[in-house]
mmCIF file of the C-alpha atoms, coordinates in Angstrom:
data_MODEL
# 
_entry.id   MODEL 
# 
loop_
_atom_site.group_PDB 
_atom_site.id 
_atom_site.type_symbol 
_atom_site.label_atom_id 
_atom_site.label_alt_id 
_atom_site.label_comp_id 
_atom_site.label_asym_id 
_atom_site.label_entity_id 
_atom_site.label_seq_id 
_atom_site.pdbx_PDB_ins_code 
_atom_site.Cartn_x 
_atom_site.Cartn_y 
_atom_site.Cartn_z 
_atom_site.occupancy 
_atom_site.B_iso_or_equiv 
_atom_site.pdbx_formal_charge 
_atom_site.auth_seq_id 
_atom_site.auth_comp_id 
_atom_site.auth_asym_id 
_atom_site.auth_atom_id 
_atom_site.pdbx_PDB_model_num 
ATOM 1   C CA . UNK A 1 1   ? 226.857 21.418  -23.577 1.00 0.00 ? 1   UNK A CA 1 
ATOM 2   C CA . UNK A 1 2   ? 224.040 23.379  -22.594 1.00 0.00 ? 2   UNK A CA 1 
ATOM 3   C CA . UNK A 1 3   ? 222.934 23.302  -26.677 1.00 0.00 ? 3   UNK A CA 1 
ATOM 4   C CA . UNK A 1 4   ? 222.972 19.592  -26.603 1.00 0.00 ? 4   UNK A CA 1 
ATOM 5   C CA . UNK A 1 5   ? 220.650 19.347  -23.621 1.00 0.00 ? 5   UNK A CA 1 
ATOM 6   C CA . UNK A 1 6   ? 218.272 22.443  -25.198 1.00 0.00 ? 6   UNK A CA 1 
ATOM 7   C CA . UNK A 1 7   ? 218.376 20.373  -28.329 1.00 0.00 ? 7   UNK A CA 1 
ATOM 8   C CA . UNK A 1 8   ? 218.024 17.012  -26.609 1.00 0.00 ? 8   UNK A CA 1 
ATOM 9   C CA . UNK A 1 9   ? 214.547 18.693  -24.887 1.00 0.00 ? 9   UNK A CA 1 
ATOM 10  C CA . UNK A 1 10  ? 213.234 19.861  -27.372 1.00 0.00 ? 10  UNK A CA 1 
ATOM 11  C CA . UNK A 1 11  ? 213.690 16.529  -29.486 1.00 0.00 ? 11  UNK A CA 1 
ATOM 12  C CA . UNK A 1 12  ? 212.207 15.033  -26.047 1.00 0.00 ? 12  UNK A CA 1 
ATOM 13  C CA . UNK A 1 13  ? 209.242 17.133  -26.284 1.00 0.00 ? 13  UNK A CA 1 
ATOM 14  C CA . UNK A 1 14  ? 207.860 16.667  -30.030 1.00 0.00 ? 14  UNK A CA 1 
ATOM 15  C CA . UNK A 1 15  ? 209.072 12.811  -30.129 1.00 0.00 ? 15  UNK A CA 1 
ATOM 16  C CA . UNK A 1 16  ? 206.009 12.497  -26.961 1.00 0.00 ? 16  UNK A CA 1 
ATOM 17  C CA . UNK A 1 17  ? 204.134 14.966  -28.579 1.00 0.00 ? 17  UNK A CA 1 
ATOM 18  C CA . UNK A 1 18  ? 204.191 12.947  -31.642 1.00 0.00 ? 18  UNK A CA 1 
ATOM 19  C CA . UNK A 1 19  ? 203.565 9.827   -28.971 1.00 0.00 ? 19  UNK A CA 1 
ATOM 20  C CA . UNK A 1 20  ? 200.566 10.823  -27.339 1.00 0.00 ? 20  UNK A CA 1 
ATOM 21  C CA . UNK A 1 21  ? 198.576 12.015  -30.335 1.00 0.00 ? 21  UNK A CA 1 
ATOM 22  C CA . UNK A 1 22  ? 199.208 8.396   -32.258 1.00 0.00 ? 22  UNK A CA 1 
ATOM 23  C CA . UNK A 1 23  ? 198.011 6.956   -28.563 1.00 0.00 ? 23  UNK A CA 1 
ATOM 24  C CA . UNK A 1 24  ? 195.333 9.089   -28.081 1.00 0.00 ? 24  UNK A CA 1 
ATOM 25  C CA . UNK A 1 25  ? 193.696 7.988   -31.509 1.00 0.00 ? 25  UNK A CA 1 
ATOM 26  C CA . UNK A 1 26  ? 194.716 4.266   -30.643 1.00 0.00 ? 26  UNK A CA 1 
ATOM 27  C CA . UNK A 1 27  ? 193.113 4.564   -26.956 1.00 0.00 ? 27  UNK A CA 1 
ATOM 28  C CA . UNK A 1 28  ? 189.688 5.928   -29.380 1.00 0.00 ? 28  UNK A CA 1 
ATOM 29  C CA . UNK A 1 29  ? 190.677 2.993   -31.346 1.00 0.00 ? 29  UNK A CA 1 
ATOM 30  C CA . UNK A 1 30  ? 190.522 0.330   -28.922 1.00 0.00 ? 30  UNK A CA 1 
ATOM 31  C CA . UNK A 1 31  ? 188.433 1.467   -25.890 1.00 0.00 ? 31  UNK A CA 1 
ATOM 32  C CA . UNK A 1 32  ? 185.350 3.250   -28.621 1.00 0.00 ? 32  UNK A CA 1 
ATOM 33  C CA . UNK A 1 33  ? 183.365 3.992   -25.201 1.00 0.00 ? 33  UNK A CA 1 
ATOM 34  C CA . UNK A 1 34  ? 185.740 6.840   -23.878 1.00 0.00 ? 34  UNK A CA 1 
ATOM 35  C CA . UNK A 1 35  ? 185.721 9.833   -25.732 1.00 0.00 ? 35  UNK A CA 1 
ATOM 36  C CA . UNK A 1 36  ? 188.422 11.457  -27.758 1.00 0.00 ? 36  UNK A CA 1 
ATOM 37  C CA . UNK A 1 37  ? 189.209 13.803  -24.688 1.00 0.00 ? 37  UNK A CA 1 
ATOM 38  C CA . UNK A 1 38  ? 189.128 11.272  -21.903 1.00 0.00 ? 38  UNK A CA 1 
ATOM 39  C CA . UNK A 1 39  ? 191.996 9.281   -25.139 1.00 0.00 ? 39  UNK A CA 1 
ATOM 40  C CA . UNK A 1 40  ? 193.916 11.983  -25.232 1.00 0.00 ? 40  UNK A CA 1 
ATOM 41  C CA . UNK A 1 41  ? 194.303 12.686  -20.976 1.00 0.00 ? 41  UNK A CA 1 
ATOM 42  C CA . UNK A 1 42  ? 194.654 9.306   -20.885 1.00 0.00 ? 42  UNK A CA 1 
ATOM 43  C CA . UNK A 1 43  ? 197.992 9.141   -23.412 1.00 0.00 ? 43  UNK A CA 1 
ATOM 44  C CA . UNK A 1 44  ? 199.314 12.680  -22.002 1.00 0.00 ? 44  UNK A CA 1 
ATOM 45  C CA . UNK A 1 45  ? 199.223 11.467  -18.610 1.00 0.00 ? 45  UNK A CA 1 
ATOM 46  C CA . UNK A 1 46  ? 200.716 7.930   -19.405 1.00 0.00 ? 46  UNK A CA 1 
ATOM 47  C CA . UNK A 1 47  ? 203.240 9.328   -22.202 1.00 0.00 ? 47  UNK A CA 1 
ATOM 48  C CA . UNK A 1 48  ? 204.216 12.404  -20.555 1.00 0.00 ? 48  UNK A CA 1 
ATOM 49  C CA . UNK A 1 49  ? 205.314 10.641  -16.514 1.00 0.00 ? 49  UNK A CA 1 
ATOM 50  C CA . UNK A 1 50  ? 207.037 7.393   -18.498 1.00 0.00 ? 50  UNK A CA 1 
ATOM 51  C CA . UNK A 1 51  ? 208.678 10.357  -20.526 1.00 0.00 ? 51  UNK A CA 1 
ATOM 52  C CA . UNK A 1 52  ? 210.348 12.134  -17.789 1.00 0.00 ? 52  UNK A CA 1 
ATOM 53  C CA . UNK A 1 53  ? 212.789 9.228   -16.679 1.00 0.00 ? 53  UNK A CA 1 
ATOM 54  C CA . UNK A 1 54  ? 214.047 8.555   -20.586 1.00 0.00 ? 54  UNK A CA 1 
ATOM 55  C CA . UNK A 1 55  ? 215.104 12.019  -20.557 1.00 0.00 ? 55  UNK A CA 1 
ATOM 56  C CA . UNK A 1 56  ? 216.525 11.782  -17.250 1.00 0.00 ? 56  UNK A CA 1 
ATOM 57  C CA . UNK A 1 57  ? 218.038 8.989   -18.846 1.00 0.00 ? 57  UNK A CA 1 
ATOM 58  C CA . UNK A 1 58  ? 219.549 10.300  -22.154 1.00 0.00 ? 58  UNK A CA 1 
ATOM 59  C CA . UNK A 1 59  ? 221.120 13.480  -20.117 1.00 0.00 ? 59  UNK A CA 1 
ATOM 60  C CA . UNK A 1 60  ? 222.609 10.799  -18.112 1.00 0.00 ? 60  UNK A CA 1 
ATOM 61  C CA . UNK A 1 61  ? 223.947 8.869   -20.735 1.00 0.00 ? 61  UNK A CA 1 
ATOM 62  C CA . UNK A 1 62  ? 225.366 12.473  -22.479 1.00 0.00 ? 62  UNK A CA 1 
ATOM 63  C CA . UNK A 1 63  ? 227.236 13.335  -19.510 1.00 0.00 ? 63  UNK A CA 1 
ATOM 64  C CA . UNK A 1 64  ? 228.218 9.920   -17.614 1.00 0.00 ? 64  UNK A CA 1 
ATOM 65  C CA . UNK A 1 65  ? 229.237 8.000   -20.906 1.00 0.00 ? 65  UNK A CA 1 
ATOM 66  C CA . UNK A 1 66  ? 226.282 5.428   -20.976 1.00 0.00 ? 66  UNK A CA 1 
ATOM 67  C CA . UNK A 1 67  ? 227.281 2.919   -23.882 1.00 0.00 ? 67  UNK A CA 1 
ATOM 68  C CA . UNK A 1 68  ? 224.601 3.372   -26.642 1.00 0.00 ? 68  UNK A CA 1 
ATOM 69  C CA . UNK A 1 69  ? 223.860 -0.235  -26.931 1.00 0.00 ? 69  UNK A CA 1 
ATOM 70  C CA . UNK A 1 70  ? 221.863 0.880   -23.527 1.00 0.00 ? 70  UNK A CA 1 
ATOM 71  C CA . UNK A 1 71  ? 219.732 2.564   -25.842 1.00 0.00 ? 71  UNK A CA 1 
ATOM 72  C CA . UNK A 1 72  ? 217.180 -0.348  -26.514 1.00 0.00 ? 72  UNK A CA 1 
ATOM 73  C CA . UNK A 1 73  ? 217.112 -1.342  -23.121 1.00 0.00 ? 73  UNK A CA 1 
ATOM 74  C CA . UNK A 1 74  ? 215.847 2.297   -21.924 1.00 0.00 ? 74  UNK A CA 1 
ATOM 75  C CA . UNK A 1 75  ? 213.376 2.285   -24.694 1.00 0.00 ? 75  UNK A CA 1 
ATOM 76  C CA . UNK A 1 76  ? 211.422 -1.418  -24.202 1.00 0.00 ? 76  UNK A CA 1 
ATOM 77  C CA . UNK A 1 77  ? 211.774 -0.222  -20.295 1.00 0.00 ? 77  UNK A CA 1 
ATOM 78  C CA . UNK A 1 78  ? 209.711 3.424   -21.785 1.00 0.00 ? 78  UNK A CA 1 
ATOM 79  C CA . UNK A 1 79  ? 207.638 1.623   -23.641 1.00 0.00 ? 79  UNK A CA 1 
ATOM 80  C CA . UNK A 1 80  ? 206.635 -1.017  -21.148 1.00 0.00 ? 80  UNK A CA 1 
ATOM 81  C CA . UNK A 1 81  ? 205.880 2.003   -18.309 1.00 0.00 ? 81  UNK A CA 1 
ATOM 82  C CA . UNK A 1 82  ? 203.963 3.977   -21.144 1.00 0.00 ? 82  UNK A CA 1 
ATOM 83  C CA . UNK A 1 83  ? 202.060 0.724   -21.385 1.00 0.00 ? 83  UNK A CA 1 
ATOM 84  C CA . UNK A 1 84  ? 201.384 -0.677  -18.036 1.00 0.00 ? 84  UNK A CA 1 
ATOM 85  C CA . UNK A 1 85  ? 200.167 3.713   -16.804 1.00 0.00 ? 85  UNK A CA 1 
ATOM 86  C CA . UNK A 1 86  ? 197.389 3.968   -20.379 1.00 0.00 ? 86  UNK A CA 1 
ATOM 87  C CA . UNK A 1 87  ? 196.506 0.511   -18.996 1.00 0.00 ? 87  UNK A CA 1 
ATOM 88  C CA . UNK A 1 88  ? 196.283 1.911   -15.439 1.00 0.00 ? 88  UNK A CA 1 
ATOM 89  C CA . UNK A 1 89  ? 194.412 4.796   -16.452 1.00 0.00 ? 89  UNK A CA 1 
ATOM 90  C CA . UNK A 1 90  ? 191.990 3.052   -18.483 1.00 0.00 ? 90  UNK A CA 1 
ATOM 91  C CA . UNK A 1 91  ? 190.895 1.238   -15.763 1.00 0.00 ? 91  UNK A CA 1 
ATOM 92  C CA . UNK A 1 92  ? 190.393 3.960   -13.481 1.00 0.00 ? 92  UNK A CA 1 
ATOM 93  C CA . UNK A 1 93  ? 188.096 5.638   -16.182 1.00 0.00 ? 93  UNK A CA 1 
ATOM 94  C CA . UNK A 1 94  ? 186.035 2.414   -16.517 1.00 0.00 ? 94  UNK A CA 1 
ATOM 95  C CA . UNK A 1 95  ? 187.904 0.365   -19.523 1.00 0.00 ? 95  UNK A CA 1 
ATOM 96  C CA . UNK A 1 96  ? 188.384 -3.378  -18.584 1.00 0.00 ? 96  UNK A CA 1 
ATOM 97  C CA . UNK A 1 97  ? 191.050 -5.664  -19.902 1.00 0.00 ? 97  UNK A CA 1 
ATOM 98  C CA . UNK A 1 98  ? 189.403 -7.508  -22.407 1.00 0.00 ? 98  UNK A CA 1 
ATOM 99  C CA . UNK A 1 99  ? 191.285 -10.313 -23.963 1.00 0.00 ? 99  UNK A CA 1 
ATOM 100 C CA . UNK A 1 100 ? 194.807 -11.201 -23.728 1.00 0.00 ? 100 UNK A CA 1 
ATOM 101 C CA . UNK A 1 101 ? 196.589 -8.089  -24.034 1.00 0.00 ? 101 UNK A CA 1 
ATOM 102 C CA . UNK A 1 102 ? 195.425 -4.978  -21.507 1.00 0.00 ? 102 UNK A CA 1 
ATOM 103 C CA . UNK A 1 103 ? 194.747 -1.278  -23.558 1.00 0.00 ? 103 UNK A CA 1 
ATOM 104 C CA . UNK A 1 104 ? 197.963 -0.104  -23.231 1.00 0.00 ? 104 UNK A CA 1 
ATOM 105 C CA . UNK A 1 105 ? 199.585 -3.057  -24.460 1.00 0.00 ? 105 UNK A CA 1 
ATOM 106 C CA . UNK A 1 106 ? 197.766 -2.991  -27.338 1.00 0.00 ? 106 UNK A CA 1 
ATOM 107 C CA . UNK A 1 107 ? 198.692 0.284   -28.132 1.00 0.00 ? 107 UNK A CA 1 
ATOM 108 C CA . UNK A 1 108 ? 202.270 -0.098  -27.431 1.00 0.00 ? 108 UNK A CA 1 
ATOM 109 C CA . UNK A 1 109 ? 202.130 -3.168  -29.834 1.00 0.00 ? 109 UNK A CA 1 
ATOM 110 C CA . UNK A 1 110 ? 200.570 -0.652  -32.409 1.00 0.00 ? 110 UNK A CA 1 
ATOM 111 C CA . UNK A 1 111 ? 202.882 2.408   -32.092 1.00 0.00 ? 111 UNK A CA 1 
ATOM 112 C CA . UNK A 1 112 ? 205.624 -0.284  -32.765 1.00 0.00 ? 112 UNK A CA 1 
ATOM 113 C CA . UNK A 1 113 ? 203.861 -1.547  -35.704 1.00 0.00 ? 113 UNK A CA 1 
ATOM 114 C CA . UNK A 1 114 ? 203.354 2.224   -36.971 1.00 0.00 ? 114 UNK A CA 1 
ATOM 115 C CA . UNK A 1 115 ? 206.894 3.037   -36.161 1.00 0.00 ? 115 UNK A CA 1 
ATOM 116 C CA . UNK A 1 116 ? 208.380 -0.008  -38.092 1.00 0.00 ? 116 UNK A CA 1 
ATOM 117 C CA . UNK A 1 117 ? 206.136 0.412   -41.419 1.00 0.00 ? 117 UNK A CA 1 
ATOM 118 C CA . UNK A 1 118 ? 207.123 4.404   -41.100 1.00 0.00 ? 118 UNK A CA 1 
ATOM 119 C CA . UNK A 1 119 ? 210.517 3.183   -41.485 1.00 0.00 ? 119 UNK A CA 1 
ATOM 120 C CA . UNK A 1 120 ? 209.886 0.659   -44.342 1.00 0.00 ? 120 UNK A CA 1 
ATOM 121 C CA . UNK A 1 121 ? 208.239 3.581   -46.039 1.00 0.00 ? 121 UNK A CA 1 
ATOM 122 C CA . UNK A 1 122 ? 211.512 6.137   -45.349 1.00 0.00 ? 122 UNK A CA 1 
ATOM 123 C CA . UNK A 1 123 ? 213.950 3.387   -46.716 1.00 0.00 ? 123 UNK A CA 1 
ATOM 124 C CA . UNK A 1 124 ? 212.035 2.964   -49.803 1.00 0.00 ? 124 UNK A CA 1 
ATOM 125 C CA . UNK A 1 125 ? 211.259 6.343   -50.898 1.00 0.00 ? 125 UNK A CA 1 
ATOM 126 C CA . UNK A 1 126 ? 215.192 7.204   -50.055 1.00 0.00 ? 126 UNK A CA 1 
ATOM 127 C CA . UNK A 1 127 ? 216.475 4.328   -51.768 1.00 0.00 ? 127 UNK A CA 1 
# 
């Protein structure tokens, strides 16, 4: 057990490593009057607090039995926390909604889009 949750952490840590670093460059994207630094505090901050309850959440699930169909559910909920906290802390470093969607929307929206072309690209070349 305790080499599942070592593993598990460790996949936690480079999956929001991976995370921030595509935010970061879509915060730069999106809000061009921040710099890259102010991007990238921005996406650890956001990324790295709506990280901590999905882990919470998949040690739970490894040791209470959580059925995996769960499994989307926990993510739109990630997703929509990493979301609404870039948005949050945009606006406390001067970036205004602008539009429909608010910055970290937008970004959200964008990982997604990344994430599903990614996998159009895997299933292809393994095909």
């Amino acid at each position: 057990m305790t080499t599942a949750l070592m593993h598990g952490g460790i996949y936690v840590f480079v999956f929001a490593a991976v995370v921030v670093l595509l935010a970061s460059l879509l915060v730069k994207l999106f809000a061009r009057a921040l710099p890259y630094s102010r991007g990238l505090l921005i996406s650890l901050i956001a990324v790295g607090l709506s990280t901590l309850p999905l882990a919470i959440y998949y040690w739970a699930k490894s040791a209470v039995g959580i059925p995996q169909a769960a499994d989307t559910v926990a993510v739109i909920a990630w997703m929509s926390l990493a979301g609404a906290l870039i948005s949050k802390q945009a606006r406390k470093h001067g970036v205004e909604k602008a539009g429909f969607l608010g910055l970290g929307a937008k970004v959200m929206f964008c990982i997604i889009a990344l994430t599903w072309i990614a996998t159009a690209i895997g299933y292809v070349v393994c095909r």
